[in-house]
KETIKE-745837 format. One line per 5 residues: number of its first residue (from 0); for each residue x, y, z of N, C-alpha, C, O, CB. Coordinates in steps of 0.1 Angstrom, whole numbers. Glycine has a CB too. Example, Ala and Ser with C-alpha at 12.3 -4.5 7.8 and 13.67 -1.06 7.14 Angstrom:
% residues 2
0) 132,-57,78,123,-45,78,132,-33,78,142,-33,85,113,-45,90; 128,-22,71,137,-11,71,129,0,79,134,11,80,141,-6,57
//
This chain:
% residues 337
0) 8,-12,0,0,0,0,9,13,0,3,24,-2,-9,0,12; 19,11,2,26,28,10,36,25,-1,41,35,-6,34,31,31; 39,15,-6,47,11,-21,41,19,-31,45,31,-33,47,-7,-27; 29,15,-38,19,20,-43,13,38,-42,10,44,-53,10,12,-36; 12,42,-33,9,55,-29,27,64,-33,29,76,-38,1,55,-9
5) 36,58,-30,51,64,-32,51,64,-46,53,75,-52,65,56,-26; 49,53,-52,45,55,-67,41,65,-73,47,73,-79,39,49,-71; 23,63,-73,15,78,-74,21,91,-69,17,102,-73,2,78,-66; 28,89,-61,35,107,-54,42,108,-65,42,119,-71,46,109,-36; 52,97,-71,63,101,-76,58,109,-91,63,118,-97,74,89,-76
10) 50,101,-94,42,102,-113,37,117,-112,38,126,-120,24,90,-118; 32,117,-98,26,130,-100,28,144,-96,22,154,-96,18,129,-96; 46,138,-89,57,150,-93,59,153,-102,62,165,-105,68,149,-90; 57,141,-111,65,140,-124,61,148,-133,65,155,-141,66,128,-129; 51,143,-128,42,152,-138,43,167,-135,46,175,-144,25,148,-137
15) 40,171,-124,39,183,-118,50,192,-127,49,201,-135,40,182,-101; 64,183,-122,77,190,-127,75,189,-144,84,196,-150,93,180,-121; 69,183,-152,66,181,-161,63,197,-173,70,202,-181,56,170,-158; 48,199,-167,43,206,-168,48,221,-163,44,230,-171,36,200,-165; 52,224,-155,61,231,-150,72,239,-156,76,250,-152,63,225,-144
20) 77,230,-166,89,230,-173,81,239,-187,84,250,-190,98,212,-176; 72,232,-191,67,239,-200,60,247,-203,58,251,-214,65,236,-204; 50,254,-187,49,267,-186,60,275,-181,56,287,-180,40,268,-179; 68,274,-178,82,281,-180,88,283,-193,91,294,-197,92,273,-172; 90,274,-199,91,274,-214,83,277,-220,88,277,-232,93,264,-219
25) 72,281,-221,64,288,-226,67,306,-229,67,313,-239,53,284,-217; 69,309,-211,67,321,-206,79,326,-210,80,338,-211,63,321,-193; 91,318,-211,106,320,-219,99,327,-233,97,339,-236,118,300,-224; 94,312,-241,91,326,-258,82,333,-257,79,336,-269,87,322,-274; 72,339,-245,64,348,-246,68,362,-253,60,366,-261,60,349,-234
30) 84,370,-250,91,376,-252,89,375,-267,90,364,-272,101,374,-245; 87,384,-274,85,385,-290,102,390,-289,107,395,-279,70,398,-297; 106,389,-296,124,391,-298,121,404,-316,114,401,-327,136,365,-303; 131,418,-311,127,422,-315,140,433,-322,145,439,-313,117,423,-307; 146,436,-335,153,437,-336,159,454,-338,159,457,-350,154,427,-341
35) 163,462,-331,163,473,-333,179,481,-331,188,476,-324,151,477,-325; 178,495,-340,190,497,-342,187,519,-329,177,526,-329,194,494,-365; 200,520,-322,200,533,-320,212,536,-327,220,528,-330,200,537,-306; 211,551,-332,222,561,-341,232,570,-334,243,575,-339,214,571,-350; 226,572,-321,235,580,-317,232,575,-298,223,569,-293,231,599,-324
40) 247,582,-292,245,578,-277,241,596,-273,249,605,-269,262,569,-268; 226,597,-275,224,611,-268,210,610,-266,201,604,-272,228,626,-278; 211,617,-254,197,617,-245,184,619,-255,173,619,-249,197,632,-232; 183,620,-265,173,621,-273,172,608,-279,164,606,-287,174,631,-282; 182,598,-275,176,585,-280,180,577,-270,188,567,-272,181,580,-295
45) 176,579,-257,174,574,-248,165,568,-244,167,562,-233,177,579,-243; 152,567,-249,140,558,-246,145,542,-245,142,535,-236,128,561,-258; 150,540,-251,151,519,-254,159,520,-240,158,509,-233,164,510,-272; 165,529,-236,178,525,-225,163,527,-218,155,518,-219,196,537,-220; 159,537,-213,148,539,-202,140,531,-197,137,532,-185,142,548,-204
50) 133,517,-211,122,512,-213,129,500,-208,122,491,-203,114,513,-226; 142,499,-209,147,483,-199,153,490,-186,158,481,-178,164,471,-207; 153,497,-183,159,504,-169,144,500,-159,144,496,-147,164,525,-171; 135,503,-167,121,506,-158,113,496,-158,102,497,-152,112,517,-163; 116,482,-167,112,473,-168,98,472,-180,89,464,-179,110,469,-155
55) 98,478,-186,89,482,-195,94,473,-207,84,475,-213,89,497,-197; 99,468,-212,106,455,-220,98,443,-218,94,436,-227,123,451,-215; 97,441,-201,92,429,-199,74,431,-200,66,423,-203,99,423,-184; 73,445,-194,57,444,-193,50,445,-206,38,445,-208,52,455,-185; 61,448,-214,49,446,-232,59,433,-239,62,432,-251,49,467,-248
60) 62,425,-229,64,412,-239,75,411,-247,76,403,-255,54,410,-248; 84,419,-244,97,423,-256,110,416,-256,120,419,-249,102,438,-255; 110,407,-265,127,406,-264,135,413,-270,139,409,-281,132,396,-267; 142,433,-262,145,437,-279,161,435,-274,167,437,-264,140,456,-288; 163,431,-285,179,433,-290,187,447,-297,188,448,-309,179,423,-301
65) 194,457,-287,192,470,-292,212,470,-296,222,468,-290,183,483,-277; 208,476,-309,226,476,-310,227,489,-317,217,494,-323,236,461,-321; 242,496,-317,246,507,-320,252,510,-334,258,501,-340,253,510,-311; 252,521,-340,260,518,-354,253,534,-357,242,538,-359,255,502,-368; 267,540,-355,268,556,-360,260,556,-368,257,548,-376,281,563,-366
70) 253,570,-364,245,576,-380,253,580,-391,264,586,-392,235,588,-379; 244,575,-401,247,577,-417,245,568,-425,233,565,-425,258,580,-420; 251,563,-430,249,551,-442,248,543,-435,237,539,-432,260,548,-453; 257,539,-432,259,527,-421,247,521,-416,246,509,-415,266,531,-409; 236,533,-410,225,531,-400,212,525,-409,205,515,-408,221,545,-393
75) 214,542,-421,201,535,-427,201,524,-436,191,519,-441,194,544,-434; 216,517,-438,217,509,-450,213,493,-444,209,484,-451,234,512,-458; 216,492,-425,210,484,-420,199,480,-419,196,468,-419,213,484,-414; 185,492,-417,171,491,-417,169,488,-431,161,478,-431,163,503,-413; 171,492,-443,170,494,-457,169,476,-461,162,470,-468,183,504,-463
80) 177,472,-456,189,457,-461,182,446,-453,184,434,-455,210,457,-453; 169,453,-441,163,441,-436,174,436,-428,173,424,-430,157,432,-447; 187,439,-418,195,434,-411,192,439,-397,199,437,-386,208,435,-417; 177,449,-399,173,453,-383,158,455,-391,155,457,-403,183,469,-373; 149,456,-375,136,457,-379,134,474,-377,131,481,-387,125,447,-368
85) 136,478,-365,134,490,-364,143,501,-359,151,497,-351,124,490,-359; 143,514,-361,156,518,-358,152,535,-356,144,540,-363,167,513,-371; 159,540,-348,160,551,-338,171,559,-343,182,555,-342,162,547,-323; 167,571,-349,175,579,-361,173,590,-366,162,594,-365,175,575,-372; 182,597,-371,179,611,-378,170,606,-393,170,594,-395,196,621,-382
90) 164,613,-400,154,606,-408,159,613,-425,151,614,-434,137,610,-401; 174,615,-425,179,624,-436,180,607,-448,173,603,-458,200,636,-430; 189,603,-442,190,591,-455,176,581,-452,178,569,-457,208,579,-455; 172,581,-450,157,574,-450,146,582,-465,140,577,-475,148,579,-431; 146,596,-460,142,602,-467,146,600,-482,139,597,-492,144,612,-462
95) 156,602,-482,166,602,-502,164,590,-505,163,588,-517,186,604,-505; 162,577,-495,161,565,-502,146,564,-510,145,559,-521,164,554,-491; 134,571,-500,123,569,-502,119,580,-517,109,579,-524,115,571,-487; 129,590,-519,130,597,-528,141,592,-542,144,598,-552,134,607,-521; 143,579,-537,153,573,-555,142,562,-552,144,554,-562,175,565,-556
100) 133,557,-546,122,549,-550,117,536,-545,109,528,-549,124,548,-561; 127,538,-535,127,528,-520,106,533,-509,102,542,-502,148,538,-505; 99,520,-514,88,525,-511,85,523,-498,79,530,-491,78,521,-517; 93,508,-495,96,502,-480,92,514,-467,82,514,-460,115,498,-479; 102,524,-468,104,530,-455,95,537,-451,89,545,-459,115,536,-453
105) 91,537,-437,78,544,-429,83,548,-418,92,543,-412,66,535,-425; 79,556,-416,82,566,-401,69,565,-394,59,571,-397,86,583,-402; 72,556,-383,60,555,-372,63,564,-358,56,559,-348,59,539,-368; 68,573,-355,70,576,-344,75,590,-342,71,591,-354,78,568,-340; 80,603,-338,91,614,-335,95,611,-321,90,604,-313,87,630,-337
110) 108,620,-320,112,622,-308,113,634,-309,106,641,-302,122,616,-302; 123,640,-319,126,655,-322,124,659,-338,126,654,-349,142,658,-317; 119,673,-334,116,674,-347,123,688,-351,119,695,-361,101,673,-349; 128,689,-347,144,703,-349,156,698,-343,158,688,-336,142,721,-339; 162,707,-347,178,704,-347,182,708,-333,178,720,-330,187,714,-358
115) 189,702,-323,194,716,-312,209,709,-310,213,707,-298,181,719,-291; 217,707,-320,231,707,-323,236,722,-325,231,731,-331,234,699,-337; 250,723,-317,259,738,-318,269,736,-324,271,726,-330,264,746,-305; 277,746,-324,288,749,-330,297,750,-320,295,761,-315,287,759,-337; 310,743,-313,312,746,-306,329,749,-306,334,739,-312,306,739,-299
120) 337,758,-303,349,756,-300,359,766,-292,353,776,-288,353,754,-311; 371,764,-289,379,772,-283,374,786,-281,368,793,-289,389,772,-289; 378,791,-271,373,809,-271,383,816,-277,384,827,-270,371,817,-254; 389,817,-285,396,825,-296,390,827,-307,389,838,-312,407,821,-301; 384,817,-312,369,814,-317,356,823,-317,346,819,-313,365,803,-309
125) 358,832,-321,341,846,-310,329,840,-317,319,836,-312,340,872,-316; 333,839,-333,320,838,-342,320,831,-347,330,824,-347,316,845,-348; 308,828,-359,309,816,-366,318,820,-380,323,812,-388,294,810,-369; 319,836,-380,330,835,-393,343,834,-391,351,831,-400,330,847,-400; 345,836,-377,361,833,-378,365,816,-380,377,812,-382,369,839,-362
130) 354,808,-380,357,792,-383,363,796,-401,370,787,-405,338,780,-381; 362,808,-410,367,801,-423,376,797,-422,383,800,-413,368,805,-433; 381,787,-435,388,783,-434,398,772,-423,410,769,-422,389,792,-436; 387,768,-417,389,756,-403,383,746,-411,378,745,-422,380,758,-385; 386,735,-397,380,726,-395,371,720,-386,376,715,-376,386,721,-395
135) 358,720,-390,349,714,-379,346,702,-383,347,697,-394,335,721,-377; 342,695,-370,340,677,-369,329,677,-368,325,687,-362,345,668,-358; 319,667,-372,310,660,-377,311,648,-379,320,644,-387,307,664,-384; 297,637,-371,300,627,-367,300,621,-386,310,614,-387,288,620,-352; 295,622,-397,296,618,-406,294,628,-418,294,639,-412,290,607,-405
140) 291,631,-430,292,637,-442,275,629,-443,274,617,-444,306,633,-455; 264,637,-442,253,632,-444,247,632,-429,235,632,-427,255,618,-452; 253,631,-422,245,630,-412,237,643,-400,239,654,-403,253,621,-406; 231,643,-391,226,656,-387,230,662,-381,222,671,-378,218,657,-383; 245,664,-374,251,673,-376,256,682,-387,257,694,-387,258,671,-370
145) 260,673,-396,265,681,-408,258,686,-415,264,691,-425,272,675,-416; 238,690,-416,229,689,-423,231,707,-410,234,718,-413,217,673,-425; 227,700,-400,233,710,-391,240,728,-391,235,738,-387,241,703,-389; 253,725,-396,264,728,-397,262,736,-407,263,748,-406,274,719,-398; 259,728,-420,253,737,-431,248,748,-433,253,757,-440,247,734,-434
150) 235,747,-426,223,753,-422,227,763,-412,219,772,-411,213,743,-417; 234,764,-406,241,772,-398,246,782,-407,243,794,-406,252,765,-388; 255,779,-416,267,785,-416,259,797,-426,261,809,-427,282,775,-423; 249,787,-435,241,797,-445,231,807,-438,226,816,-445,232,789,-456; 228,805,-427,225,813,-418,231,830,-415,228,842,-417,228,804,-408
155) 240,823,-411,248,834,-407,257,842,-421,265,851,-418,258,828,-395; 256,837,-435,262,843,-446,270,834,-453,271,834,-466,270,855,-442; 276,826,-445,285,819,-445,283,800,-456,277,790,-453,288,821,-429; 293,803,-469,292,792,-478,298,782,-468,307,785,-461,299,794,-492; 290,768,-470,298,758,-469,310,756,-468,318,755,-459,297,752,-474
160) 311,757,-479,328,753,-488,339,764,-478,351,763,-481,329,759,-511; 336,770,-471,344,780,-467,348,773,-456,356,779,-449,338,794,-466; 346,761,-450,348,754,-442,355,743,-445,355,743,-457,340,752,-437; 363,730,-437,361,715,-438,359,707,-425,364,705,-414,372,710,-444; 350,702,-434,342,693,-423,351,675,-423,355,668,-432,320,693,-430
165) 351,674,-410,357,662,-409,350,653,-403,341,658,-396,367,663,-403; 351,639,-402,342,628,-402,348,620,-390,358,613,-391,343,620,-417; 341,621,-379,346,615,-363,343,603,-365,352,596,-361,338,620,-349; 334,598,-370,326,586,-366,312,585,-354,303,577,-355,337,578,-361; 314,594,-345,304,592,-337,306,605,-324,316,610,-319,307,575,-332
170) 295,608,-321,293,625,-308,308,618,-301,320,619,-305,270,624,-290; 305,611,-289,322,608,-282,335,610,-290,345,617,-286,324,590,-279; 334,605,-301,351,612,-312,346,624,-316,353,632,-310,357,601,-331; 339,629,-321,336,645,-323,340,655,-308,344,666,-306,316,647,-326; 338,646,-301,338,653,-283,356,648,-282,364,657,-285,323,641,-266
175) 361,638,-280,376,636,-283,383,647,-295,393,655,-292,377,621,-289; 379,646,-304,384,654,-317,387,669,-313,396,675,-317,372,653,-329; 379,672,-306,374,689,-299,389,690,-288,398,699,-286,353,689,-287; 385,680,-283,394,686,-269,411,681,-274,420,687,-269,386,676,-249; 414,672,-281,424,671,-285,433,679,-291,445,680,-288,423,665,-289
180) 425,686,-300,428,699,-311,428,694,-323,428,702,-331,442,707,-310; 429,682,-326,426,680,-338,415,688,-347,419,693,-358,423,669,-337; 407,690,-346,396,701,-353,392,712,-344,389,710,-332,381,693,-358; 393,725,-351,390,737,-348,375,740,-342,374,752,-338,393,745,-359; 365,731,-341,356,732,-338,346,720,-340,348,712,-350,354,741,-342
185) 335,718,-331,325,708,-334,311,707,-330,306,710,-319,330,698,-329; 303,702,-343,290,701,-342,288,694,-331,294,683,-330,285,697,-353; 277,699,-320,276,684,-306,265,691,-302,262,703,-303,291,682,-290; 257,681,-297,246,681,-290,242,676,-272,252,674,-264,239,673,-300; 229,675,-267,234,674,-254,235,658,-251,227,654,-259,225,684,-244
190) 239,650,-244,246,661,-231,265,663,-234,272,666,-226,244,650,-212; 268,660,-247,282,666,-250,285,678,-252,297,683,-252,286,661,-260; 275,684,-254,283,697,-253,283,706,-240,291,714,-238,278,706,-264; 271,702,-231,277,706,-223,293,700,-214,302,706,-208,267,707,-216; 293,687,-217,308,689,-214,319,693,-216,329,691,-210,312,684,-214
195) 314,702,-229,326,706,-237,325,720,-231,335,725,-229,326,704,-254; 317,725,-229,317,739,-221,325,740,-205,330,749,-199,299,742,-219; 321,721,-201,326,726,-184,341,725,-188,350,726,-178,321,715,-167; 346,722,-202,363,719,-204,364,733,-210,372,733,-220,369,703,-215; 359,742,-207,365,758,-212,359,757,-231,361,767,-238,387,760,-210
200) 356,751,-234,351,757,-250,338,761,-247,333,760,-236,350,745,-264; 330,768,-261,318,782,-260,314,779,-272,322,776,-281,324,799,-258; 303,779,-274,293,782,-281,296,789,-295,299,800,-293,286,790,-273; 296,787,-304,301,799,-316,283,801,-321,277,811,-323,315,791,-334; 280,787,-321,262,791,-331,259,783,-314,268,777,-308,255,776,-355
205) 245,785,-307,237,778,-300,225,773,-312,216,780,-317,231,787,-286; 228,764,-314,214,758,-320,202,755,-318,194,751,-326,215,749,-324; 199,756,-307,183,759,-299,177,773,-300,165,775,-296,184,756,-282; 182,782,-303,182,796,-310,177,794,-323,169,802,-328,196,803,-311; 183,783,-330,177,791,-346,165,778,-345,155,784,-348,193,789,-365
210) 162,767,-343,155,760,-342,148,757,-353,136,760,-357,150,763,-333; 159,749,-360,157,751,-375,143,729,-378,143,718,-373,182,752,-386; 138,733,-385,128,723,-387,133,707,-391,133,705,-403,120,729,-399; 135,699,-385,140,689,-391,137,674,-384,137,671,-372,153,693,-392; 135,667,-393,130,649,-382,142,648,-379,148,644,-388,125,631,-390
215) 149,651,-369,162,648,-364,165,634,-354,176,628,-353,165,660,-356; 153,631,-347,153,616,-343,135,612,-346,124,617,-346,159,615,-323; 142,600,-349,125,597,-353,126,580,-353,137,575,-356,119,604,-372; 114,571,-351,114,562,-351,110,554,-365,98,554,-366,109,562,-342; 117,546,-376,115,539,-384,112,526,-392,124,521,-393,116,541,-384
220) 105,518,-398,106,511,-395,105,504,-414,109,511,-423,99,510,-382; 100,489,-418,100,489,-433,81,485,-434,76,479,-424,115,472,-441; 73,489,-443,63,485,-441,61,470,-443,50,466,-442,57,492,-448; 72,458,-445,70,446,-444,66,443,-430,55,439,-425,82,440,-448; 79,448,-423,77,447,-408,65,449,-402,61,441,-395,84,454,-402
225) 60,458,-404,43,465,-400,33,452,-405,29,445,-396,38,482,-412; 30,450,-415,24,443,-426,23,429,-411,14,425,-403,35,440,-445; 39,424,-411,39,411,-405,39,414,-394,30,406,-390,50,402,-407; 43,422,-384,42,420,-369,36,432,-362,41,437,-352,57,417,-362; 23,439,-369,18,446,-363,15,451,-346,17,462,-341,10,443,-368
230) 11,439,-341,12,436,-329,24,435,-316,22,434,-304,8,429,-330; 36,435,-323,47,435,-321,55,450,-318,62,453,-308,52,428,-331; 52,459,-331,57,470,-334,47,474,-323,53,476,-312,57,474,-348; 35,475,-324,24,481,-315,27,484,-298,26,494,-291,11,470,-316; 31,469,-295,39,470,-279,50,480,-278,53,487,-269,46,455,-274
235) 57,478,-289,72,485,-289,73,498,-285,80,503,-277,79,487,-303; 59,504,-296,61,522,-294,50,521,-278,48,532,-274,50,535,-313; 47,515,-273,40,519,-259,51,518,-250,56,525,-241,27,509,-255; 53,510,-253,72,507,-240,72,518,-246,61,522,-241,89,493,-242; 76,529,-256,85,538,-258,78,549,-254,84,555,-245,91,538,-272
240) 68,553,-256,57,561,-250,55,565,-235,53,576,-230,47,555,-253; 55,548,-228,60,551,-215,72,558,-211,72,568,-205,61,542,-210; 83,552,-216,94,557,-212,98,574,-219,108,579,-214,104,547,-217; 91,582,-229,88,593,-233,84,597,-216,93,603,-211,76,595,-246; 77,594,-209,69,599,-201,77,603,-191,80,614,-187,59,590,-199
245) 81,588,-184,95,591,-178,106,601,-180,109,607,-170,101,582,-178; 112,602,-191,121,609,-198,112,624,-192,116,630,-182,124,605,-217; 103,627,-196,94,644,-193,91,643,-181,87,654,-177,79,649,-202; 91,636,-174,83,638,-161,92,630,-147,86,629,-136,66,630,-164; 105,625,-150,111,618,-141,127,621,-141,136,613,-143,106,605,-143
250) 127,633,-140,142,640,-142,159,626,-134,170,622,-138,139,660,-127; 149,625,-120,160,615,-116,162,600,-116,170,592,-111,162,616,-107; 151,599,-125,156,581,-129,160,584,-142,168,575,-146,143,566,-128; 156,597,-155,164,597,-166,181,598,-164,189,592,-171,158,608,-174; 185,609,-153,196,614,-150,203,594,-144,215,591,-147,193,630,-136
255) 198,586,-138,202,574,-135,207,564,-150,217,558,-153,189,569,-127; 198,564,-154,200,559,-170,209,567,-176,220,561,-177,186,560,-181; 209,573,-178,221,587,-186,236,584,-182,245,582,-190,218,607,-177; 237,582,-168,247,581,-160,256,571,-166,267,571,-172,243,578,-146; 244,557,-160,249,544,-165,258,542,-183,269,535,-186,234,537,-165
260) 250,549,-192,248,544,-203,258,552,-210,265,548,-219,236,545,-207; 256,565,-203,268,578,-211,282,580,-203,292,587,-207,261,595,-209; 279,572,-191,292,574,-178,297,587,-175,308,589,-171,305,566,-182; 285,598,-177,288,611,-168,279,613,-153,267,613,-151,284,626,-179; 286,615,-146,282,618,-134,281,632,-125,279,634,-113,288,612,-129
265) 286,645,-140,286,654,-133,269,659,-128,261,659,-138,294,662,-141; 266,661,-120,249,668,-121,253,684,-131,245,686,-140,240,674,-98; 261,690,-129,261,700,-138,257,704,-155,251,713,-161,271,701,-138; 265,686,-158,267,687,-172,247,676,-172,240,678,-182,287,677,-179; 244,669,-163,233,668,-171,223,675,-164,214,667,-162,229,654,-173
270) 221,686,-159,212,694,-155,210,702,-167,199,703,-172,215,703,-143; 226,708,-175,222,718,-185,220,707,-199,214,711,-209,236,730,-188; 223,697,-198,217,690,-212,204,686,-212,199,683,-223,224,677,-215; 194,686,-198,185,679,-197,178,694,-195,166,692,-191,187,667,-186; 179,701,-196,174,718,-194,172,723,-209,162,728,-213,187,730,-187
275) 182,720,-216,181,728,-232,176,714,-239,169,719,-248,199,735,-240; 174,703,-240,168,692,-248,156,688,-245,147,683,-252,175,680,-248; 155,689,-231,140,686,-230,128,692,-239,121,686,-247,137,689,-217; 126,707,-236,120,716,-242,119,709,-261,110,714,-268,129,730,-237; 125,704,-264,117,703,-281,121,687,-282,126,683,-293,125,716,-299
280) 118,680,-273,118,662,-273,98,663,-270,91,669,-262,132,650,-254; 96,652,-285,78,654,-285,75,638,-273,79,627,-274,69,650,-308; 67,644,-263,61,637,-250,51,627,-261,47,617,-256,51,649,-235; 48,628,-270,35,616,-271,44,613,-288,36,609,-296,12,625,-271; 54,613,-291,60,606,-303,55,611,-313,55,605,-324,59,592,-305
285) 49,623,-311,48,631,-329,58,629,-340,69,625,-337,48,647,-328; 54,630,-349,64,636,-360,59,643,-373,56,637,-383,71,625,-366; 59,652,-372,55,664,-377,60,665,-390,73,666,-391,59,676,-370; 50,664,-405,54,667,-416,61,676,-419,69,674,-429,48,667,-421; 61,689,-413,70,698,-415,86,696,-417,93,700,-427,67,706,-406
290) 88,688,-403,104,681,-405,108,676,-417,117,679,-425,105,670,-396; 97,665,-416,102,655,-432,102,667,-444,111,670,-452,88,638,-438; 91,673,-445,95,685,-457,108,693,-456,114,696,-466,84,698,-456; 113,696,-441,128,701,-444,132,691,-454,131,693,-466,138,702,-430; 137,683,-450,146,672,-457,142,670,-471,152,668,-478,146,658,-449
295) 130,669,-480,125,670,-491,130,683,-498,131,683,-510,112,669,-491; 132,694,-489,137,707,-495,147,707,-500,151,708,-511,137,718,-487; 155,706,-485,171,701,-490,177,691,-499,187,692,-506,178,697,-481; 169,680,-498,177,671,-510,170,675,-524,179,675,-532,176,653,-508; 161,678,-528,154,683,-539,161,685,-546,161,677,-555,146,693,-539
300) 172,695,-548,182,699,-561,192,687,-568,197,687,-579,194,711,-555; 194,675,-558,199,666,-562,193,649,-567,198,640,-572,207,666,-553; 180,653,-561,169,645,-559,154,647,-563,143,646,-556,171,643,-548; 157,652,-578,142,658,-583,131,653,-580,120,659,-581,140,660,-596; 130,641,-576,117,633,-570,112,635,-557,102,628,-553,119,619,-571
305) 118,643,-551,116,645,-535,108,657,-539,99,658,-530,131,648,-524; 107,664,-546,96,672,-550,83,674,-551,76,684,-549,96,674,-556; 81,660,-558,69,653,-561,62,646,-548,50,642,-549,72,642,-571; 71,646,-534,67,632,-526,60,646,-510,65,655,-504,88,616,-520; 49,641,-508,44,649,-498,48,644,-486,49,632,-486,30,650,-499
310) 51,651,-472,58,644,-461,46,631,-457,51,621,-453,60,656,-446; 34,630,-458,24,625,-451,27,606,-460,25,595,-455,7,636,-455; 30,610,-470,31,596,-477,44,590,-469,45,578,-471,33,596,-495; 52,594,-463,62,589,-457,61,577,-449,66,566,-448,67,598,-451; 48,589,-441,44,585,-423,32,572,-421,23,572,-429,33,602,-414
315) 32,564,-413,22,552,-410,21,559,-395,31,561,-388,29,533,-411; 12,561,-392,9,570,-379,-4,558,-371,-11,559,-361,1,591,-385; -4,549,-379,-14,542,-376,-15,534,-360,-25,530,-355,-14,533,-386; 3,533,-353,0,531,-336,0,542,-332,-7,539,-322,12,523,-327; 1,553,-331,1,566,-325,-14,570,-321,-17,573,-310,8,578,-334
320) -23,569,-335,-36,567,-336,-42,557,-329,-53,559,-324,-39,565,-348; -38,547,-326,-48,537,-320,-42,542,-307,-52,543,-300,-47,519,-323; -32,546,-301,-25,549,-285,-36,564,-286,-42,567,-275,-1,551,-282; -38,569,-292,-45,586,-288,-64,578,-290,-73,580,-282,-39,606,-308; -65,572,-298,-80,569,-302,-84,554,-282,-92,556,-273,-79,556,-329
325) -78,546,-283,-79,538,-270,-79,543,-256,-82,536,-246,-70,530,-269; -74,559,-257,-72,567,-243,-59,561,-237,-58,562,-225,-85,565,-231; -48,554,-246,-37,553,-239,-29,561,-231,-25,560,-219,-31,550,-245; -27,575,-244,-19,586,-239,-30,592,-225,-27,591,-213,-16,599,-254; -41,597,-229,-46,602,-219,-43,600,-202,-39,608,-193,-55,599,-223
330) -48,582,-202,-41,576,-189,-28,577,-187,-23,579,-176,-43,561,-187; -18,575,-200,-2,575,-192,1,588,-189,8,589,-179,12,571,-202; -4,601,-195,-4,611,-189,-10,619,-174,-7,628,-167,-6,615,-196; -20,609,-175,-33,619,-165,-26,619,-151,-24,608,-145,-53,609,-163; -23,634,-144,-18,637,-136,-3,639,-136,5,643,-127,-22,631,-129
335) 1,634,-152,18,639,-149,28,653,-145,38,655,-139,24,636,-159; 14,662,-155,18,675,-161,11,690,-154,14,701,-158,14,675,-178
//
């Protein structure tokens, strides 16, 4: 009898442990695995860091896999090539591709929709005309500092060509490049340039002053991807939405993430980066046609078909809409502001 009953106990461990294993295994691939690219290490594409800091990864089911790769070719030629699903970026070569006839690319998302990159260098340096004839750094030839830089210089009177622009690879070597002396000056955004200020360099252009129109970070993605994992993408931008939220409304767990990820610890340098960027980072992931029309303006002379293409055909706004139409935003906001 007690032979018998040790038996039944044991089957129906067995089982127990059985079963067990494969609601664990289950709850392992619940995690949709999810493949996404960031462009730059600056507080304006800091959401994906924020959304695993806060656990927001796990609460919409996400397995993402987030990897880095300087903006420019590099970035968009990875979303383009199908070697990432979605990707966190300035929206300049996205654009020209969708303008030589690339129909794929969609912009589901903003973060920023102007520029607030400066000019920054040595104080011998007063203005932006005494840069002729220098050298300013820029993380790539194409990319949004150098779109930037441009736009600056014709601003203030000043031709391009009356400059040279040099190619860092990435904000940290543009920020190396600066303080080394290698280049007479550098395009940087926050929170690098305020470090470059507490190391004695100044301002030549402040670029939150001219606040010039541009998708400068934006979320993208291929309409295959949409098509196939609607539901997937759908969780993504809410993780990111939340963590928007955080980012506007939670100064010291963003400054915690920042820390970690950027390895500055001054409170100085991210009080003033987190002071001048906040103000034009969009709280509910707009992206404003106006931007993408900058970029249709500017490439237009080289790219006669960008003429023809209205910003709105770009955009799939279709999760933004269901998060504003379901009362998502409403609740993640209600009481933040």
């Amino acid at each position: 009898m007690l032979l018998r009953l040790a038996r039944k106990s044991i089957r129906v461990l067995a089982i127990s442990v059985f079963f067990g294993a494969v609601l664990a295994h289950s709850g392992a691939l619940a995690a949709d695995k999810l493949l996404a690219l960031y462009s730059a290490r600056v507080m304006s594409q800091s959401m994906p860091w924020i959304a695993q800091e806060a656990g927001l990864l796990k609460k919409y089911d996400l397995d993402l896999q987030l990897i880095y790769v300087a903006a420019g070719a590099p970035a968009y030629a990875a979303l383009i090539s199908g070697d990432v699903e979605v990707e966190l970026a300035g929206a300049s070569g996205f654009v020209r591709a969708i303008a030589q006839g690339n129909s794929e690319v969609a912009f589901i998302a903003g973060v920023k929709n102007v520029l607030t990159h400066s000019i920054l260098a040595k104080p011998e340096f007063k203005k932006i005309e005494d840069l002729r004839g220098k050298k300013i750094g820029v993380t790539r030839i194409g990319s949004n500092p150098h779109y930037f830089a441009i736009q600056a210089l014709r601003h203030f009177g000043l031709d391009p060509k009356d400059v040279t622009f040099l190619q860092t690879g990435g904000a940290p070597e543009t920020f190396a490049a600066l303080v080394s002396g290698s280049i007479d000056a550098a395009v940087l955004t926050a929170p690098t340039d305020a470090q470059a200020i507490a190391l004695g360099f100044h301002y030549v252009v402040y670029g939150s002053d001219l606040r010039i129109p541009y998708a400068a970070t934006s979320f993208v993605t291929r309409r295959a991807v949409i098509a196939k994992r609607p539901l997937v993408l759908g969780r993504f931008l809410r993780a990111m939405a939340e963590a928007a939220m955080i980012l506007h409304t939670d100064r010291e767990f963003t400054y915690k993430v920042l820390k970690k990820q950027l390895r500055i610890d001054d409170r100085k340098i991210l009080d003033a980066a987190y002071n001048s960027e906040i103000k034009v980072l969009e709280p509910r992931l707009v992206i404003k046609p106006e931007a993408l029309q900058a970029i249709l303006d500017e490439i237009s002379p080289v790219e006669p078909r960008a003429k023809k293409i209205m910003p709105q055909e770009m955009i799939d706004s279709r999760f933004l809409d269901e998060m504003e139409k379901s009362g998502f935003f409403e609740q993640l906001w209600l009481g933040k502001r």
